[in-house]
N, C-alpha and C positions, 0 to 999 in steps of 0.2 A: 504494500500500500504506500503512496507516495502522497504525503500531508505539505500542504504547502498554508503561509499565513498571508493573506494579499490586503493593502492597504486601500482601506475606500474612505468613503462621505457618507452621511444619511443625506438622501435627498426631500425631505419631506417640509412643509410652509411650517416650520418651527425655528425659532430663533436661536436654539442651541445648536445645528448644523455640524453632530459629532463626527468623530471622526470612530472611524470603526476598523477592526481587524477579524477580516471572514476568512474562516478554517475552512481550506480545501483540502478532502481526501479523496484522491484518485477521479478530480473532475467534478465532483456533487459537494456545494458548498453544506457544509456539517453546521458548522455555527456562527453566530455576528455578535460580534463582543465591541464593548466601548475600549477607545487605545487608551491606556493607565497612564500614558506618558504626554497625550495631550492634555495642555492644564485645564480647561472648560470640561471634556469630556471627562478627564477623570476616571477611564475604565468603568465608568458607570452609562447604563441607557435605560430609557424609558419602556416600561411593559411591550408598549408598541412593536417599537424597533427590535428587539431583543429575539423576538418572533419573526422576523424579519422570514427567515427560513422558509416559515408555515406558507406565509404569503409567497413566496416565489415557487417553492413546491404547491403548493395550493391545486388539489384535483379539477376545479375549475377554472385553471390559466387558461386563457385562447393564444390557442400553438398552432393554428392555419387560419388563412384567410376563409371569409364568411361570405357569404351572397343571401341577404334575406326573400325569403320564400313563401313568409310570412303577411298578415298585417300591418302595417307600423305599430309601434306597441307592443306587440305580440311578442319575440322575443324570439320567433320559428328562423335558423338560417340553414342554410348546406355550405358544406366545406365549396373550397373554389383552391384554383394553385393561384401563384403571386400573379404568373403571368397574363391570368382572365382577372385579378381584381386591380389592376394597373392597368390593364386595357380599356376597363370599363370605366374607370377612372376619367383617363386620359379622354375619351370619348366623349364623356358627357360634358367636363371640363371646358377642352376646346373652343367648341361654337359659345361657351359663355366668356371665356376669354377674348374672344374676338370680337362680339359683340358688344358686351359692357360688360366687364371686365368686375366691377362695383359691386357686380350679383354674386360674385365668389366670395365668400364669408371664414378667415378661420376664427375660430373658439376657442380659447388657450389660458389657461390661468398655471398654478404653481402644484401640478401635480407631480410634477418634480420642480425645485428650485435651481437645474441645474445650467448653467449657459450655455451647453453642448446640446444637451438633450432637450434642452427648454425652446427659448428663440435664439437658434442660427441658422441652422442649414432651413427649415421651414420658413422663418423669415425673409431668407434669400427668395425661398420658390414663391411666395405669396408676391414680393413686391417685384420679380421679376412678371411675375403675371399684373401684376397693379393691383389686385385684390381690395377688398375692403381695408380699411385697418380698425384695428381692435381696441378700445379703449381700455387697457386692462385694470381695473377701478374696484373690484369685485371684495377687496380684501383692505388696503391699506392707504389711498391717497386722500382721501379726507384729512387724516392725520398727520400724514407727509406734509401736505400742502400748508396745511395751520404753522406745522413745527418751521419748515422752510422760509412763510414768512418772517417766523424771530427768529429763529437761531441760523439761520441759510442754509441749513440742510442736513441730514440724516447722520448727523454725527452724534456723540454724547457722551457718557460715563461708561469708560471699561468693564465688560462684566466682574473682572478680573480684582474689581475693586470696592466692590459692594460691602464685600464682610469684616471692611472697615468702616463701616458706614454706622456712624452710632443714632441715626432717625431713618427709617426705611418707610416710604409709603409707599403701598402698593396700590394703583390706582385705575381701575378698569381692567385689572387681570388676575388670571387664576395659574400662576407657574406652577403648582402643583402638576395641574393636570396639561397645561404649553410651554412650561421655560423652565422644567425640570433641574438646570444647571446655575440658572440664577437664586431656586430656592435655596439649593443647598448652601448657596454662600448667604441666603438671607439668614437662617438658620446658623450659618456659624459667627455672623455676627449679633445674631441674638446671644449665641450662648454668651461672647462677650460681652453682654451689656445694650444691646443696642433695641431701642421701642422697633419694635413693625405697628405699621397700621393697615389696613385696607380702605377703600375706599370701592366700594360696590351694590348694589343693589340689590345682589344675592351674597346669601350666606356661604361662599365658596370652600371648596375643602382647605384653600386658602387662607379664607378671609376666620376661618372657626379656627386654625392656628395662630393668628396675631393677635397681639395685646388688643388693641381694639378695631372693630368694622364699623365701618359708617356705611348705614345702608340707605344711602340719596335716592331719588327721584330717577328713571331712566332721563336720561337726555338734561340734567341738568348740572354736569360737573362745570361747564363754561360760569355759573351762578357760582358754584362752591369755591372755587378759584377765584371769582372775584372781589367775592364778601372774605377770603383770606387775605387779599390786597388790603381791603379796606382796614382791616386789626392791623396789619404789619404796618402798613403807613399811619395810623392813628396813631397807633401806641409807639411808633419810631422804632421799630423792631428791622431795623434796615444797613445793609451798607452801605454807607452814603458814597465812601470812597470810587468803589468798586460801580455804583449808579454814575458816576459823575464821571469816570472816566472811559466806561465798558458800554453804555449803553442811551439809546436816542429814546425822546420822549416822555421822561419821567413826569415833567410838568402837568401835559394832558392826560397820564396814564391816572397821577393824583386826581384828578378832575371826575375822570369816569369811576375810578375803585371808588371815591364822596360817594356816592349812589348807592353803593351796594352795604348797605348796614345789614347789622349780622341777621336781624330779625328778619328784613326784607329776603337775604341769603337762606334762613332757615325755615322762612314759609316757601319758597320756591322750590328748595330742594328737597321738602319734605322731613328735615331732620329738626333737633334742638340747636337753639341759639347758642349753648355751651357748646356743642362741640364744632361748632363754626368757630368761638370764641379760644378753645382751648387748643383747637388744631391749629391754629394759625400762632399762638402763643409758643406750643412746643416748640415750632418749627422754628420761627421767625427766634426766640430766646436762644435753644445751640446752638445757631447761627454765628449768633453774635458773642457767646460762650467760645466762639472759635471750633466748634466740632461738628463734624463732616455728616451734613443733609442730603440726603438723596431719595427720587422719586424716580420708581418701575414703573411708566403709565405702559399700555399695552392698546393693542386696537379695538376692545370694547368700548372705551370711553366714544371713540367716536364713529358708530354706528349708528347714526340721530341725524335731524336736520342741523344741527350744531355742532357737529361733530368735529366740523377741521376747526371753528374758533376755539372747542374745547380743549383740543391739546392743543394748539396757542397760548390759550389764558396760564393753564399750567405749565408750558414753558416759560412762561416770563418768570415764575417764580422763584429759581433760585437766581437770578440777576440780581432781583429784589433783593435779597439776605447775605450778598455774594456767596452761594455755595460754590459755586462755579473753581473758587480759590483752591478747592482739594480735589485730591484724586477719587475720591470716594463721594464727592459729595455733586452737582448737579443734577441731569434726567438723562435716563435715555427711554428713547422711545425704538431706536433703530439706528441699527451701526453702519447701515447698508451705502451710505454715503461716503463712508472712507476709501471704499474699492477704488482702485484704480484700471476700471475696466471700461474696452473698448468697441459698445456694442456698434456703434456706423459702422467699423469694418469686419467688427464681428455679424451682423445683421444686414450689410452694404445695403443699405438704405441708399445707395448712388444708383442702383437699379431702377428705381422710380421714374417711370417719363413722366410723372405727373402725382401731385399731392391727391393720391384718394379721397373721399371720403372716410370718415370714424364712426363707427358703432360702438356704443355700450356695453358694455358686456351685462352690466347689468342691467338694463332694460332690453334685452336679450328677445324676453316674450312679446312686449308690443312690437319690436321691429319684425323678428318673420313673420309675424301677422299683417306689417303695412304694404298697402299697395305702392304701386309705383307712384312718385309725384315728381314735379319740380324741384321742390324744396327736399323729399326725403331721396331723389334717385330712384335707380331701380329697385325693385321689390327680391329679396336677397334668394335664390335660386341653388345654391351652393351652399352646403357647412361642410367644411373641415376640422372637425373636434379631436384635440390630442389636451393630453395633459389635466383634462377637468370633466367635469360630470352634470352641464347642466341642469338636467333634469332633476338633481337631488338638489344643485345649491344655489341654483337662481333663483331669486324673487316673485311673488307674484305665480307660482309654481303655475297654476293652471293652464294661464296662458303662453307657457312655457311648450307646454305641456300640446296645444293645440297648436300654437307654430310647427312645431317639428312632426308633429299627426300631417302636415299637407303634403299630398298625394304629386304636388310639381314640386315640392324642395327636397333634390338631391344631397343624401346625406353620406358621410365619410367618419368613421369614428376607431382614429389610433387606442388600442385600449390592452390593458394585460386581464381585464374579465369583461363578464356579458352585464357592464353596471345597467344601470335605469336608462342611459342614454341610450347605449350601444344597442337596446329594446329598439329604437327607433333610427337605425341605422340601416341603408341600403349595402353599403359594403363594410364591413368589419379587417380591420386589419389587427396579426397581434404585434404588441410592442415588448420590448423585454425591460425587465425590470433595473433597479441598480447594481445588481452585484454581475448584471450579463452585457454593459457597457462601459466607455468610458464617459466621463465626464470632470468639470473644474467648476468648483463652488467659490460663492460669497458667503457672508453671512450677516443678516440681519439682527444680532443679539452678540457677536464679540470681532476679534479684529483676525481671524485667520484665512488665507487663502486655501483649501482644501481642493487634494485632488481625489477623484474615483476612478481606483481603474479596475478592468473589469476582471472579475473573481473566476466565471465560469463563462465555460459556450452560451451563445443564447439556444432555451430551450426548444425546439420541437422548430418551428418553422418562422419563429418571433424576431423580430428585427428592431436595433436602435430607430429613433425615431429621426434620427441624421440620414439613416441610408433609406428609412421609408421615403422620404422627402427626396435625396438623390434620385431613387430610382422612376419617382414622379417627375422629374426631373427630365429624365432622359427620355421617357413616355411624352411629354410633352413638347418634344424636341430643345429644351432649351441647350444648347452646348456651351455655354459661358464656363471660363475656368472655374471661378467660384465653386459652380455644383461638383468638382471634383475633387475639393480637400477633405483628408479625412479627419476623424475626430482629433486625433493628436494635433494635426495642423491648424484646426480649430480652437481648441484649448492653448495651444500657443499664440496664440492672437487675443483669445477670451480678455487679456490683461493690456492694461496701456500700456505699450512697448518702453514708452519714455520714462512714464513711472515708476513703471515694474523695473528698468532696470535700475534706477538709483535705489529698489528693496532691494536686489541682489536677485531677483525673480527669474527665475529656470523654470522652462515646465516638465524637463528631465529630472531634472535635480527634486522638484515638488511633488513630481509622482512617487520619484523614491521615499522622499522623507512623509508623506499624505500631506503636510501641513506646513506654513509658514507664517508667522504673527507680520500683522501691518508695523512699520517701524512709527508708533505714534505716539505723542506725547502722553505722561499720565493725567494731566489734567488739563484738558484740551484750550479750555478758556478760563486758564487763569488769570490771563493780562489782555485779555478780549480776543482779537484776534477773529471774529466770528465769521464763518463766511458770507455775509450779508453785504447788500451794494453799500453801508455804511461802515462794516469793519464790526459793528457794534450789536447788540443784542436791542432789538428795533421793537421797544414797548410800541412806537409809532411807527406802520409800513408804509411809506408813498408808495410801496407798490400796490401794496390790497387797494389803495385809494384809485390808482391807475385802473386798478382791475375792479372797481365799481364795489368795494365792497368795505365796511367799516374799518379805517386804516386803526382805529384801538381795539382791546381787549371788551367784547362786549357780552351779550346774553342772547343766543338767537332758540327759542323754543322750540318744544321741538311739532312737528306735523299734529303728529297724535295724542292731545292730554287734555284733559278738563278747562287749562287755561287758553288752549288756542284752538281747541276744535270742541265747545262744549256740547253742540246739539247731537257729535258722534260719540263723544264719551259716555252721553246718556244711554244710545244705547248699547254700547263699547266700554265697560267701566273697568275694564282691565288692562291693565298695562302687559305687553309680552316679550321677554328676551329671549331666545335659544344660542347660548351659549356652548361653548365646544363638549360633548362629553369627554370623559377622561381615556375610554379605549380606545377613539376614533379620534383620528384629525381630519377635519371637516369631513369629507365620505370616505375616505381612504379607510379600512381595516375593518370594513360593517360585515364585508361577507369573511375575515378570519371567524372560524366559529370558536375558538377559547376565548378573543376575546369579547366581541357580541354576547358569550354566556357571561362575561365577566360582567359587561353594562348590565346585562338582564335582556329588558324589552323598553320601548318607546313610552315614557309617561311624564307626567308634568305636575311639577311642585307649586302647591296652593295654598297657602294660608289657612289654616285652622278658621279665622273667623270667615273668612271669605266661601273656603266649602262649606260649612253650616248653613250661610246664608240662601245657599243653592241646595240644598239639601245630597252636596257630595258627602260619601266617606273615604276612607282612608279601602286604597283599592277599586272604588267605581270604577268603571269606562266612562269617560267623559269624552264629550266632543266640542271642542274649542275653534270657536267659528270668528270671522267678520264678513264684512259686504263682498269681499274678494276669494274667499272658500273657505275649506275647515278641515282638521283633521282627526283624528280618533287613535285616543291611549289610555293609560290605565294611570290615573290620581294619585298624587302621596300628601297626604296633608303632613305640612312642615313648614315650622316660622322661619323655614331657611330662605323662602321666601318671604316677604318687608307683605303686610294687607297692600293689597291694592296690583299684587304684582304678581303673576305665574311666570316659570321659567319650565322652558322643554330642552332639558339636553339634546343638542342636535351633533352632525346631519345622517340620520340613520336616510339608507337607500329606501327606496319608494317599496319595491316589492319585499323587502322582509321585514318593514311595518306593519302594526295592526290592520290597520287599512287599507294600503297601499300606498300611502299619501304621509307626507312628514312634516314638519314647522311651516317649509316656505308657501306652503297652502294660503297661510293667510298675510305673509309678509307684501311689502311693498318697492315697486319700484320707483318710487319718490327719492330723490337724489339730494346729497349733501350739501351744504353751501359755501360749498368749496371741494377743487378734487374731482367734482361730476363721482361720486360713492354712494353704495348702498345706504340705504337706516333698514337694517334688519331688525333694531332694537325699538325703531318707533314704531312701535307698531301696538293698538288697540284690539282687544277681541272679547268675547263673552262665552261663560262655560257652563254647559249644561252637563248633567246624569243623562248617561243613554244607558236603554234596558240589556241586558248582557244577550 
């Protein structure tokens, strides 16, 4: 038997981006272990990963191409060889490439994060056809976009530096169950001393370990951010130094925080005046005590009509205290800005004879449904789906659901199983997983360049989704050299050549070692430095002003609540989040069966006084509806749940739900204001007892 240890990446939308070591014996990967020797990873992985295995052996891999035979829906296909589903491909493609080119659609989000297998070689073929383009919005640019305005972009506090942090506020996340690698450092500077707090809606497995939860209003951390301005500036709990020379606008930022008194703060957000009073005292007091403040916000906070000012508002706040001054003390939201990576010629976007049109990703269901117009283009004829699952995790599910049901829209869908989409797929192709490609990662949660290379053969007749794309490619007749490099040559490009090489950056040398740290300061904006058009940390943006939108920290409500939509709250009197479960990362890992047994089944957390009032108990079937659909699961009455608020751990897949149907049933495609993002979290509904 010949054991070999080959160095990979996890590629999954998680901000820890471990690096891993897969045991191969004689060809069949045996096990996927966390590497001891990188410092974030820690030879440690989360349940998910760890399993890794199960899912690439998984009895239902698709290992040949499919020809549905079936209904749409349905789920019925027959095998086909590469060479009839590339023909057919190509066939249909064509005359809409030459025609309007607009009506070709891909689908694509981070069901691998990786820049090889993610958008390259598929980017290439889309824009060398002119294809639509994708707004890809589905997950995080609400919050980019806010953060961008003040701080100039995706940069922040080292993970690496937390568990010296003696205040940790956790604020719109649950790292138990997504940031596995930042808990454990929360956790060892609690043991030193140091407060966690939460800040959440829900009682998270998180938020029941830290000293205290603040369990706010959905959609209203932009309010609780501000009413903390207004104590720290009140009471002088500020560094003036560090205001006066690191950052624009303090004059008018005082002007708007006057407004937000704690009272007005603590009817808004639903909480007590004390701990709008007391949160902002801790904070703003170690500050000036000289000891290192730090805030985990995560992309719950801004899944709301407010959402990108919300981590705006909260990024201004260690300016305010200068936390900024330590390594351990500021925010991150997202490391993802420190890369120095080169997607124009990793993606040659110089292919383009013309700026396409953009589609949504997440309003995904009105657009296959619209007809042709002036204003909207041609009516979209074409999907190309690799890497996501719409059908489980767009908005508005139903008419998700009825777009992709139409009998002229040609469907394509790269997949390693038969998800909810691939149901509604004319040609199915299989993709191979991580450990049967290569690939070169970023990461969004610390500073490492990671590489993946591949552990084993791809299975059965599976193909990276680089040479799906080539081989489309050459069916299409494009011959441009681009469509001829291979992953390596890809991944050596992945990184800005100029950059990369003042890191010392090899992608020989990267493969070998898996991992390379970003060379970055420990405390990024000590002495400001920000990357902003000002240099400075911009309480005031001339750009949001440019771009028509309040240049201060302000309060935008959200769609769905009592205060701005009263006549639907009547009769919508429930606030709704679906948050990630802990087994699943958004649909990836629904069909492993340990861990699916591990979630249980599909159900939703409801307040003790709230089920009484509906005559739920603990275990009914209920069916949780609004004007847009509903869906059906099984009840737990728990104040982990705040009155007034149900949570459905999501995104289980449509067919091994009670139902068939999961959260985004009654979610909305109403978009952020800022970013063009989902609010999966604004969302209203009402819950009935259905008869078993």
């Amino acid at each position: 038997m010949t054991t070999t240890q080959v160095r990979a990446a996890c590629p999954l939308d998680c901000p820890d981006t471990c690096a891993l070591l897969v045991t191969v014996e004689d060809g069949v990967a045996t096990a996927v272990k966390g590497d001891p020797d990188h410092p974030t990873t820690a030879g440690v992985l989360c349940t998910k990963v760890s399993r890794y295995t199960e899912r690439t052996y998984h009895d239902d891999r698709l290992l040949h191409p499919l020809k549905r035979v079936g209904k749409k829906g349905e789920g019925k296909f027959e095998r086909i060889s590469w060479d009839e589903a590339l023909a057919t491909i190509a066939a249909k493609l064509k005359p809409i490439a030459e025609r309007a080119p607009e009506a070709i659609l891909p689908y694509s989000y981070c069901g691998t994060m990786g820049l090889i297998q993610g958008e390259s070689m598929s980017s290439r073929f889309f824009n060398k056809i002119g294809a639509s383009l994708l707004d890809r919005t589905i997950c995080a640019m609400a919050g980019a976009t806010g953060y961008k305005y003040t701080i100039g972009g995706s940069v922040g506090t080292d993970m690496e530096q937390f568990q010296h942090s003696k205040l940790l506020i956790i604020w719109g996340g649950n790292p138990i169950a997504s940031n596995l690698h930042f808990w454990t450092r929360a956790q060892e500077a609690k043991r030193h001393g140091a407060k966690l707090i939460a800040i959440d809606p829900y009682r998270s497995l998180t938020a029941e370990k830290c000293h205290q939860h603040i369990a706010l209003l959905p959609g209203t951390d932009s309010a609780l951010a501000l009413g903390l301005m207004h104590v720290l500036i009140k009471e002088d709990l500020l560094d003036h130094d560090y205001i006066e020379q690191y950052t624009l606008g303090f004059a008018e930022l005082k002007q708007r925080a006057a407004e937000w008194t704690p009272e007005r703060t603590a009817q808004t957000c639903g909480i007590t005046v004390e701990e709008v009073v007391d949160l902002a005292r801790l904070y703003g007091s170690m500050a000036k005590a000289g000891e290192p403040v730090a805030i985990r916000t995560n992309y719950g906070v801004q899944r709301v009509h407010g959402g990108g000012m919300a981590v705006r508002n909260i990024a201004c706040l260690p300016a305010l205290v200068g936390a900024w001054r330590h390594a351990a003390g500021g925010v991150q939201l997202s490391s993802s800005g420190s890369f120095p990576t080169n997607k124009a010629k990793l993606q040659r976007t110089d292919l383009l004879k013309k700026i396409p049109r953009t589609i949504n990703m997440t309003t995904i269901g009105d657009d296959l449904l619209r007809p042709a117009s002036a204003a909207f283009g041609p009516a979209v004829e074409a999907v190309i789906v690799y890497n996501s699952n719409p059908l489980a995790v767009a908005p508005d599910s139903d008419k998700v659901m009825r777009g992709f049901l139409r009998e002229d829209l040609f469907t394509v869908v790269l997949e390693q199983f038969q998800t909810d989409t691939a149901d509604y797929a004319d040609i199915v192709l299989p993709a191979t997983t991580q450990l049967e490609h290569i690939d070169a990662h970023t990461s969004y949660g610390h500073l490492y360049m990671m590489a993946n290379n591949a552990a084993i053969a791809p299975l059965g007749e599976a193909k990276p989704n680089t040479e799906i794309f080539r081989l489309l490619a050459a069916k299409m007749g494009f011959d441009d050299d681009c469509f001829k490099d291979s992953d390596d040559q890809l991944a050596a490009i992945a990184f800005n050549a100029q950059d990369a090489r003042a890191l010392g950056f090899d992608w020989d040398a990267l493969k070998q070692k898996g991992w390379q740290k970003l060379n970055m300061p420990d405390a990024p904006f000590a002495q400001g430095g920000f990357p902003t058009p000002s240099g400075k940390c911009e309480f005031y943006s001339a750009q949001m002003e440019k771009d028509g939108l309040d240049p201060l920290p302000a309060y935008v409500a959200p769609y769905e609540s009592v205060a701005s939509n009263p006549e639907l709250a009547a009769r919508y009197p429930l606030a709704m989040i679906s948050p990630p479960a802990r087994n699943f990362l958004n649909s990836t890992f629904v069909n492993v069966k340990s861990l699916r047994s591990a979630e249980g089944e599909p159900h939703l957390d409801i307040h003790p006084d709230d089920g009484a009032a509906r005559g739920i108990a603990h275990g009914d079937m209920v069916r949780i509806f609004n004007d847009r659909g509903s869906f059906v699961c099984k009840a737990r009455l728990t104040d982990k749940a705040r009155a007034g608020l149900v949570v459905g751990l999501s995104v289980w897949w449509k067919k091994l739900a009670t139902d068939g149907k999961n959260a985004n049933e009654v979610t909305s495609q109403q978009l952020t204001d800022m970013g063009r993002a989902p609010t999966f979290y604004d969302t209203l509904v009402q819950v009935e007892r259905v008869s078993a």
